[in-house]
TORVEX-766387 format. One record per atom (N, C-alpha, C): residue in one letter; x, y, z. Coordinates in steps of 0.05 Angstrom, whole numbers, plus 5000, padded with zeros to 4 digits. Layout:
# TORVEX-766387
AXYZ
...
***
This chain:
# TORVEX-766387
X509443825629
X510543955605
X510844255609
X513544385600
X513644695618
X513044885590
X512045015605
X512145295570
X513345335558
X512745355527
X514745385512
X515745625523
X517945695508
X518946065521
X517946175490
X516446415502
X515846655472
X518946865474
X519646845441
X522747065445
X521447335449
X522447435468
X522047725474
X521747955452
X523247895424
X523248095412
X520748075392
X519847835392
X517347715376
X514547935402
X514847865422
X512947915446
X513348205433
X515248245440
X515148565439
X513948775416
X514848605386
X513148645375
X509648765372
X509048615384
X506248495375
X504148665392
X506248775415
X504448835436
X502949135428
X500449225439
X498749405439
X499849745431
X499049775414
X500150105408
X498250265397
X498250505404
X495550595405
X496050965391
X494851095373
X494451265374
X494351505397
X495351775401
X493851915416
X491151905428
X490251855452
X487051935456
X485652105438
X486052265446
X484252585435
X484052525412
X485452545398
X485352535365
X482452345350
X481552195372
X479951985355
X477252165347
X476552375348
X474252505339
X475052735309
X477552775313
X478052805289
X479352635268
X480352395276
X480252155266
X477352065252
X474952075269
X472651925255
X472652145238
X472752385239
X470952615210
X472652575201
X475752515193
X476952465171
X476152215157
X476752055172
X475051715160
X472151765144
X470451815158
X467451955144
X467752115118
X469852325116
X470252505091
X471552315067
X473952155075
X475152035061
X474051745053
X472851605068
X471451385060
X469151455043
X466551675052
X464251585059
X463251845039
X465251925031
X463252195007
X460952164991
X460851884979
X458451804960
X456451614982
X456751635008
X454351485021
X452251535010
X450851855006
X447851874999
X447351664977
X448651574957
X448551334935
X448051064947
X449551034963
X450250774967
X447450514966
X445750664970
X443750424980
X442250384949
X443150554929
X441850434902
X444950324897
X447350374907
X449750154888
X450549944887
X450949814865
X451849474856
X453349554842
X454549364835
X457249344816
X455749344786
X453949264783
X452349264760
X451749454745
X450849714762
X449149924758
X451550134756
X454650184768
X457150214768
X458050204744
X458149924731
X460049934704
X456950014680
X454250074690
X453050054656
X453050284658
X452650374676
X451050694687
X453450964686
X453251064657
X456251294664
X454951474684
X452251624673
X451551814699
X452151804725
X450951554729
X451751504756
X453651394772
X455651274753
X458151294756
X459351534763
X459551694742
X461151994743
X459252094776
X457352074778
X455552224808
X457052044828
X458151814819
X459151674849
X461751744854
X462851854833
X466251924828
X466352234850
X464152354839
X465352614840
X464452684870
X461852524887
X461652554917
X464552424922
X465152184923
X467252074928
X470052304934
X471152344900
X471752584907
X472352864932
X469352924925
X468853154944
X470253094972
X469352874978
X469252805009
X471952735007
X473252614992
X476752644997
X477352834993
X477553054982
X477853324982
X478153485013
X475753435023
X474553575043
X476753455070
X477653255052
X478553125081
X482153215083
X482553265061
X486253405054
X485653575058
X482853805051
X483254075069
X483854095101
X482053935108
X482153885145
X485053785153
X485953705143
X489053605148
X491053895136
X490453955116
X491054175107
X492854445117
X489154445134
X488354715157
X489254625178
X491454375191
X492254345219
X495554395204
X496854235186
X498754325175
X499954685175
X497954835163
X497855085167
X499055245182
X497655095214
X497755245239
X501355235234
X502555115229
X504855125233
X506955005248
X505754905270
X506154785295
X507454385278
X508954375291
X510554105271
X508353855284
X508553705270
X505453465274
X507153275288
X505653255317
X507052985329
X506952705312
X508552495327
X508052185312
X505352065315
X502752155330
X501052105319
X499552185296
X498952475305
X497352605283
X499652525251
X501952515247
X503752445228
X502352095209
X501751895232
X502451685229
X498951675217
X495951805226
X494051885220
X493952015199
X495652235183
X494352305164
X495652225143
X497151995149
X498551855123
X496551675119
X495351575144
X493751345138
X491851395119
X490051645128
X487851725110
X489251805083
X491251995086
X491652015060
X493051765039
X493351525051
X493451295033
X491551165031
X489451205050
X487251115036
X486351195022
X485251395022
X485151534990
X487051504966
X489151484966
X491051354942
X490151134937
X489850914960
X488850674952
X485950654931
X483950834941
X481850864930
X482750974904
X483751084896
X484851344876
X485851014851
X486950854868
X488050684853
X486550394853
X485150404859
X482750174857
X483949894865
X485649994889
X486249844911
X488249634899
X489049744867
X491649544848
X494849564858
X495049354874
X498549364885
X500149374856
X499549264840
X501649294813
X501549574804
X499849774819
X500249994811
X501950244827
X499850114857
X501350254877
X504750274872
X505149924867
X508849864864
X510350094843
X509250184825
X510050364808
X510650664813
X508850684838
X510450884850
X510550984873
X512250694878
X513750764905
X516050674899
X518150894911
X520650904902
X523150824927
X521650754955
X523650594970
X524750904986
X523251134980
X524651404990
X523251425015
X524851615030
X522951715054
X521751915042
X519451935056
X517352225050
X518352435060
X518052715056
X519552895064
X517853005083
X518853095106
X517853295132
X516053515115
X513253435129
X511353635120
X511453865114
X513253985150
X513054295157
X515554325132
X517254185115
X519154285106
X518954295076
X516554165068
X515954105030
X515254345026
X515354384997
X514054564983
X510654534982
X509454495006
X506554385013
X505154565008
X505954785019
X504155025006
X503755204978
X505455134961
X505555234939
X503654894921
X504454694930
X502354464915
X499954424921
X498954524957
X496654594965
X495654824936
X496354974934
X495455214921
X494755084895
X496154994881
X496054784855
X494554594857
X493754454875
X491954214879
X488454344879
X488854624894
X486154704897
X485754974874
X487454914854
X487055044830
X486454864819
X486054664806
X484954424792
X483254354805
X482054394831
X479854294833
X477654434826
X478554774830
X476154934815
X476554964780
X478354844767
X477954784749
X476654564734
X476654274749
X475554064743
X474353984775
X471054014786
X471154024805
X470153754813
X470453634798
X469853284790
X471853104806
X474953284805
X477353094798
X477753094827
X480152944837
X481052874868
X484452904864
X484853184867
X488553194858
X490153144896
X490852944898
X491552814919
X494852944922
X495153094944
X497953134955
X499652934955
X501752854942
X503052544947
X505052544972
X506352754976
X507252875000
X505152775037
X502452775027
X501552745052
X500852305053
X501952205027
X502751935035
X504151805047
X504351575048
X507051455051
X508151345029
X506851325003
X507851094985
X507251264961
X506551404954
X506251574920
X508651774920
X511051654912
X512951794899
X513151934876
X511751984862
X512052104831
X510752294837
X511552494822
X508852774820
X508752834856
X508353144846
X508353264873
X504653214872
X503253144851
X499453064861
X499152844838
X497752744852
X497052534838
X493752594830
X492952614809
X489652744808
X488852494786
X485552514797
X484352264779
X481752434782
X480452374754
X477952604751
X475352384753
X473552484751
X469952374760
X470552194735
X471752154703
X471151924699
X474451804693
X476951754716
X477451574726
X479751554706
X480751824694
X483151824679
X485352014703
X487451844702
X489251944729
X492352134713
X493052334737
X494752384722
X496852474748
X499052494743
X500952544765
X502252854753
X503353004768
X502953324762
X506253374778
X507553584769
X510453664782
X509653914793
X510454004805
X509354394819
X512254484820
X512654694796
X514854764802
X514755094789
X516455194823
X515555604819
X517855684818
X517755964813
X520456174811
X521656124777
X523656274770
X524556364761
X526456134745
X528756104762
X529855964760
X528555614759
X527155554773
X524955364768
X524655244726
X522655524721
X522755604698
X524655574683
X526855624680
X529555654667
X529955274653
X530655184686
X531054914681
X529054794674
X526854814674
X523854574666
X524154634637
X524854864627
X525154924597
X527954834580
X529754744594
X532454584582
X531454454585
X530354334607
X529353954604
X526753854586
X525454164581
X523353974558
X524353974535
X526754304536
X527454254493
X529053984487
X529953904514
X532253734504
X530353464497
X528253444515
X525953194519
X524953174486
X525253424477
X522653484451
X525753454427
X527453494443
X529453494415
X531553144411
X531153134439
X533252854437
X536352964431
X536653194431
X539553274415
X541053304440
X543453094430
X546052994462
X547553214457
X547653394435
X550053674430
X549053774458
X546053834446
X544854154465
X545254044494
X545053734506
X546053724538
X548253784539
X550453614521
X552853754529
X553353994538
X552154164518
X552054484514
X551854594548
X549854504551
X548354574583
X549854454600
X551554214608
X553054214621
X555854354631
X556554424601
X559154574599
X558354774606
X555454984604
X555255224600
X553755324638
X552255184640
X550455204670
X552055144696
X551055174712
X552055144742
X551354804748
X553254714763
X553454414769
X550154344782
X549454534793
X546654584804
X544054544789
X544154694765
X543154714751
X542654464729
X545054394727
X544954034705
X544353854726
X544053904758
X543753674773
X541153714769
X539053954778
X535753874773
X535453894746
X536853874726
X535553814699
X535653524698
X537353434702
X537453104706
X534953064719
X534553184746
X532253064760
X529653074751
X529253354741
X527053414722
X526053174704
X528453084695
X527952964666
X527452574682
X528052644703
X527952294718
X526052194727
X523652514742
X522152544742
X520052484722
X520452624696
X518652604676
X518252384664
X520152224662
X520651974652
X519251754669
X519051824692
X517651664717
X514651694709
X513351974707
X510351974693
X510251864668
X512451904649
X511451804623
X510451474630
X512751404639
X513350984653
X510250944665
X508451074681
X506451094702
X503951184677
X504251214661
X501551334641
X501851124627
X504451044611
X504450864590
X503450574604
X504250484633
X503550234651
X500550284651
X499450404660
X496750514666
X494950534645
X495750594621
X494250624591
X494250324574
X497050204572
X497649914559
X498449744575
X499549664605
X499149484617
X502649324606
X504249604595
X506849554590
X508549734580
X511249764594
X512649924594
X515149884599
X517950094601
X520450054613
X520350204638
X521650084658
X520850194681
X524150464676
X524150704676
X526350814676
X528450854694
X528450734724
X530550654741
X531350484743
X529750224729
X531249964738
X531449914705
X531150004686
X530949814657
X528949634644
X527449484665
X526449264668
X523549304655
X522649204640
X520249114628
X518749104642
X515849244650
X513549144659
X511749134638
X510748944662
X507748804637
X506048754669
X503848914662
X501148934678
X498948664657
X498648484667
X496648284650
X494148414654
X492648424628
X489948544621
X487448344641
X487548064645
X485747954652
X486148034680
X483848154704
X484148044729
X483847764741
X485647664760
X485947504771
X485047474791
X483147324801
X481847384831
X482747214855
X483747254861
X484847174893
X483647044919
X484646794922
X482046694948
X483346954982
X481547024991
X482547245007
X481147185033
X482647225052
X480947145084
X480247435099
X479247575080
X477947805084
X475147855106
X473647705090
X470847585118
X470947525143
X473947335142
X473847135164
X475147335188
X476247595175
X477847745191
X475447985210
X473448025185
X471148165187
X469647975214
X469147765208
X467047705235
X468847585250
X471647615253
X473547535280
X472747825291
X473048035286
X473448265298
X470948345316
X467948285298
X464848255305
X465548125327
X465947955335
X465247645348
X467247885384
X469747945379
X471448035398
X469448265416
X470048495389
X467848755400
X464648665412
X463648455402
X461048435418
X461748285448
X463248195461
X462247955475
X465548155496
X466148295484
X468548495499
X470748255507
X472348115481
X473847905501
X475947795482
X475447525461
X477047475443
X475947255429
X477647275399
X477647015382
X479046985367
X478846695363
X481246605337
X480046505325
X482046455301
X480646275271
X483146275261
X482646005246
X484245825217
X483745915194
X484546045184
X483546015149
X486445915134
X486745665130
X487845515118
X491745535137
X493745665120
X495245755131
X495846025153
X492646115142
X492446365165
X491646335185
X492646505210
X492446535236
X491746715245
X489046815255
X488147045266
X487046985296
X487547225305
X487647255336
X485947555342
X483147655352
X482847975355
X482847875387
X482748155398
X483448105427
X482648395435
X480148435452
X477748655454
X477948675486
X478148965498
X476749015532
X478548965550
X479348855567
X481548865581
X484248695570
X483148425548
X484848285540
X486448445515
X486148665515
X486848795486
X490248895482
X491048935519
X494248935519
X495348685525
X493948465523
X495348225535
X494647995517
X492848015499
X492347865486
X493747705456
X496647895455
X498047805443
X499447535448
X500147505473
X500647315488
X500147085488
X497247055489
X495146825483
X495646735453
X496146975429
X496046915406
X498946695397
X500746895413
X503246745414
X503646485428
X502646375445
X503046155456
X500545975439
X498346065428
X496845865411
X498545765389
X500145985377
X502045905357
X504145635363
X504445735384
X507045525399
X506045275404
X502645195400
X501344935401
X502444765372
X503344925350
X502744695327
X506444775316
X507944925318
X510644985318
X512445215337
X514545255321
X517145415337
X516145715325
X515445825335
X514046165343
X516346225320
X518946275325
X520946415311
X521146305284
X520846095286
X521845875252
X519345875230
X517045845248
X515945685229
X513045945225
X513546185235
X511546365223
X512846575222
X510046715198
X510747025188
X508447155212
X509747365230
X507147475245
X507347785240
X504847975247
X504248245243
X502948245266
X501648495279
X499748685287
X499648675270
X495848725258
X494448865236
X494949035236
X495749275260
X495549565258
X498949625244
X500849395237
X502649465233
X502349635198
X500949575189
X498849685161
X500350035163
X499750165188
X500150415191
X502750505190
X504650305184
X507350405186
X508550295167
X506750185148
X509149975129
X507250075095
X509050195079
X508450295057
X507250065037
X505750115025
X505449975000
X503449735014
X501849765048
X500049645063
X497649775065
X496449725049
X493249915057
X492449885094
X492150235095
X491050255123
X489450115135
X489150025156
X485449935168
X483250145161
X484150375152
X481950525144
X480650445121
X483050275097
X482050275070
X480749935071
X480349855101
X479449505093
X476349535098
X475049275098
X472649225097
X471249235130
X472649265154
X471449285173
X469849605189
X468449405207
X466849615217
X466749865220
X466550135216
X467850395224
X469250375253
X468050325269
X467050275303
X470350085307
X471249915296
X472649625299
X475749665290
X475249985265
X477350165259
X478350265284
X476750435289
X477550655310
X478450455337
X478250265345
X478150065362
X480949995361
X482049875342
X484049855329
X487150075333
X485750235321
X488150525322
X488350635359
X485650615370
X487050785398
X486450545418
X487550375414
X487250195438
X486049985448
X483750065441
X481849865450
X480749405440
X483349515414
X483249205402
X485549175393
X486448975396
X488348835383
X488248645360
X488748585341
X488948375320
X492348325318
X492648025315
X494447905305
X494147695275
X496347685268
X496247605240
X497347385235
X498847115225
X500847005219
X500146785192
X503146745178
X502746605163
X503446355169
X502346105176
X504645905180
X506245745154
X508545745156
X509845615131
X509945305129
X509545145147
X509144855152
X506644865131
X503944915149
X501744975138
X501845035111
X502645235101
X502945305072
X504045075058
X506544975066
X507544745039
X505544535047
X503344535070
X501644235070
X499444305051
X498044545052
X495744705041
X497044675001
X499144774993
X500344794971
X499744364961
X501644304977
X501843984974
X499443934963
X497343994982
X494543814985
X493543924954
X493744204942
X492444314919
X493044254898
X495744084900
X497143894868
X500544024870
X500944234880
X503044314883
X505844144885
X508244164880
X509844044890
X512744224905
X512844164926
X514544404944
X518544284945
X520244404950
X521944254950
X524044544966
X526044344970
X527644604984
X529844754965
X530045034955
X531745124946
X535544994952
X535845044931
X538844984933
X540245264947
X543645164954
X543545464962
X545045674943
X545345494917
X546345594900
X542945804886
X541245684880
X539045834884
X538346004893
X538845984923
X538146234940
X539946394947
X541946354939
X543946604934
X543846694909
X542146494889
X541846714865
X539746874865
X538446874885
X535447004887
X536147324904
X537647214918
X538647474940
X540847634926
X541847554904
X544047754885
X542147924862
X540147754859
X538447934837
X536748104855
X537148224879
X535648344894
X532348244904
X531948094905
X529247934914
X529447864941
X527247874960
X527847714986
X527247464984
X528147334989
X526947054987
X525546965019
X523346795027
X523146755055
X525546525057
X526246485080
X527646225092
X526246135114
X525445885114
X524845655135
X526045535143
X526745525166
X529545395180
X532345365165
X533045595160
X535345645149
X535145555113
X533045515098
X532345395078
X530745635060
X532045625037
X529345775015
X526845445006
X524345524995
X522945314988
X522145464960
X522345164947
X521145234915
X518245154906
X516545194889
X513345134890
X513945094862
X512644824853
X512444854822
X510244724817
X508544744793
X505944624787
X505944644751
X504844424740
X504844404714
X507544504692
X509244504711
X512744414693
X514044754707
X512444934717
X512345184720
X514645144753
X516245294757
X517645324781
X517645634803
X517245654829
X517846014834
X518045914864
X520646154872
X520846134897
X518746274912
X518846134942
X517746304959
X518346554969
X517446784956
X519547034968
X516747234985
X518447354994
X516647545011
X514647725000
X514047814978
X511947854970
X509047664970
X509547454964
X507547344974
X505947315004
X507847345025
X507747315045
X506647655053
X507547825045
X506548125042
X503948135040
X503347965015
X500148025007
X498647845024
X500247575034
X498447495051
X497247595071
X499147815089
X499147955109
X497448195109
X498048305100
X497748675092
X494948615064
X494748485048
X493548515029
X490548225040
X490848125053
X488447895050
X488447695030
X489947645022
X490647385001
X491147125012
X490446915009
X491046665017
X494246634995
X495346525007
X499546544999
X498846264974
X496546114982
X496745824962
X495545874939
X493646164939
X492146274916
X493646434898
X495246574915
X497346774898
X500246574880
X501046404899
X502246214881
X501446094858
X499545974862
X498545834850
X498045954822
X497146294828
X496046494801
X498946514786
X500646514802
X503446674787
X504946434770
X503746144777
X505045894770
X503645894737
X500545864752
X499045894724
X499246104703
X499846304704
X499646544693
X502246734696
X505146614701
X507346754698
X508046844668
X506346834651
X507546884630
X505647184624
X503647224636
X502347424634
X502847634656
X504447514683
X504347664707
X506547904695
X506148124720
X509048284718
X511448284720
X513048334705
X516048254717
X517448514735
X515348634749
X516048734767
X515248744796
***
């Protein structure tokens, strides 16, 4: 029997990519600042003692805090120098600085989704960074509790030039806007905000520079974006102001079966024994690959795949480290593994692979009461006109329905399976049960 063939552009994928060397020592003191600010706590904290305890709540907020603070200065003070940031140090301090958003946001993708706007981030050396630096570390000596996060040094917080959340955990997103002219327009766009009166825009269109009505618009598109982001965040419902569309954040959490652990002691098992392992968790497929196998061990992952289907057809695959380049994917900084297994990760020394299999899934779905069926293609061209991705399996959309309830398989699920630790049969299954409470965004 001859080998299957792996497609090259799948191989190519997958294979080993690594951070700068050098960098990994200022890598760990950023990780340490930004993770690890409230360690001195840690060994009295439970989740228990967290929600009764405000004191010591607010004491866990505000080390927390600190230590993300400390860690946007250090990134800050390399920015500074002036010198333009290669694609590592670039691709590094997004990471940290989304982990800290992530933290900032209590790791809620229905929130993250709210503001991210599908934009590129703008060139560091070229933002108005230093005039929001200045603003960010004026609110901190004003409220020295709070964590006003640069959104600029993300990948995924579009709104507000800072996003700040204080020691007890009320968030707010902030505009930084200087000069003169600055002034001029922030003041048409609030009388008009405070007046509602369509004369006085006209007025300003006919009367101002084409310039001038273009950032009042923006101003006002902007603002409307924080109002949408406070009102989601406060009642759990809103109009989203770019798309129209109704959100609804459901009040109850939903808890998610997650192969979080299983990823945690695949990685243990690699780093001790310097070599490799796999594991099943249901439709998931994990592969780490540690020590000399760490540039080659994709390989192995890929041809294990090719034991139970067609590599190209029948899975969703990642690098874990692909996290670092894909927005709205919490870093390896912000997951549950080892410090040690991080750093391992980012410069080289490990590999992790990921996949979802979709066979697997409609057998895993089947087996849970589910019933799976194949989209029409009148269906899945109505899915792909209302802007949704839908996945396709061999040229096919698939439908999941349970208790009279129907939803396609689209790539968000497969997202969270990937990037987020969700089992794909748990997240269905929540959105089947509970579509009437989920978001419609």
């Amino acid at each position: 029997m001859s080998e299957p063939k792996i497609p090259e552009k799948i191989e190519k994928r997958l294979r080993l990519k690594t951070l700068r060397k050098d960098l990994e020592p200022f890598a760990c003191e950023l990780l340490e600042l930004a993770c690890a600010g409230s360690r001195e706590l840690w060994d009295e904290l439970n989740s228990e003692r967290l929600k009764a305890d405000a004191d010591f709540r607010r004491k866990f907020h505000e080390l927390a805090h600190e230590g993300m603070f400390a860690a946007q200065e250090r990134m800050a003070a390399r920015i500074a120098t002036g010198e333009p940031l290669d694609v590592s140090e670039e691709l590094l301090f997004r990471a940290v600085a989304d982990t800290v958003a992530w933290g900032m946001l209590g790791g809620q993708l229905c929130y993250a989704r709210r503001i991210y706007k599908s934009q590129r981030q703008p060139d560091l050396s070229q933002s108005n960074f230093e005039s929001v630096l200045r603003v960010a570390r004026e609110l901190r000596e004003q409220d020295p509790g709070c964590m006003p996060l640069i959104t600029d040094l993300t990948s995924f917080v579009q709104v507000g030039d800072i996003m700040s959340v204080s020691a007890d955990r009320r968030t707010s997103f902030i505009e930084v806007k200087e000069g003169k002219h600055n002034k001029h327009v922030l003041d048409l766009a609030m009388f008009y905000e405070a007046s509602g009166c369509e004369h006085f825009r006209e007025i300003v269109e006919k009367t101002e520079s084409p310039k001038t009505v273009k950032q009042m618009r923006r101003m006002l598109r902007q603002k409307a974006r924080m109002t949408h982001l406070r009102d989601v965040m406060a009642t759990g419902r809103a109009k989203d102001p770019d798309t129209g569309e109704e959100v609804r954040i459901p009040e109850p959490f939903f808890e998610m079966a997650i192969w979080d652990e299983a990823l945690v002691n695949l990685t243990e098992k690699a780093k001790e024994t310097q070599s490799w392992a796999y594991d099943v968790q249901g439709p998931i497929f994990l592969g780490a690959y540690a020590g000399d196998l760490a540039s080659r061990g994709h390989m192995m992952f890929l041809m294990a795949l090719s034991l139970e289907g067609d590599v190209e057809q029948d899975y969703q695959i990642i690098r874990l480290t692909d996290c670092m380049h894909v927005p709205l994917a919490p870093p390896v900084f912000s997951g549950a593994l080892a410090d040690e297994v991080k750093m391992d990760l980012v410069f080289g020394r490990m590999n992790v692979c990921v996949a979802v299999s979709i066979p697997r899934l409609i057998e895993v779905c089947e087996m849970a009461g589910m019933d799976v069926r194949y989209a029409t293609r009148k269906e899945l061209g109505r899915a792909k006109a209302a802007g949704v991705e839908p996945i396709v399996h061999r040229g096919k959309g698939l439908m999941f329905s349970l208790a009279g309830k129907e939803t396609m398989l689209l790539a968000g699920v497969i997202f969270r399976a990937l990037f987020h630790g969700q089992q794909p049969e748990s997240v269905l299954r929540q959105y089947l049960e509970n579509s009437d409470l989920l978001s419609s965004g």
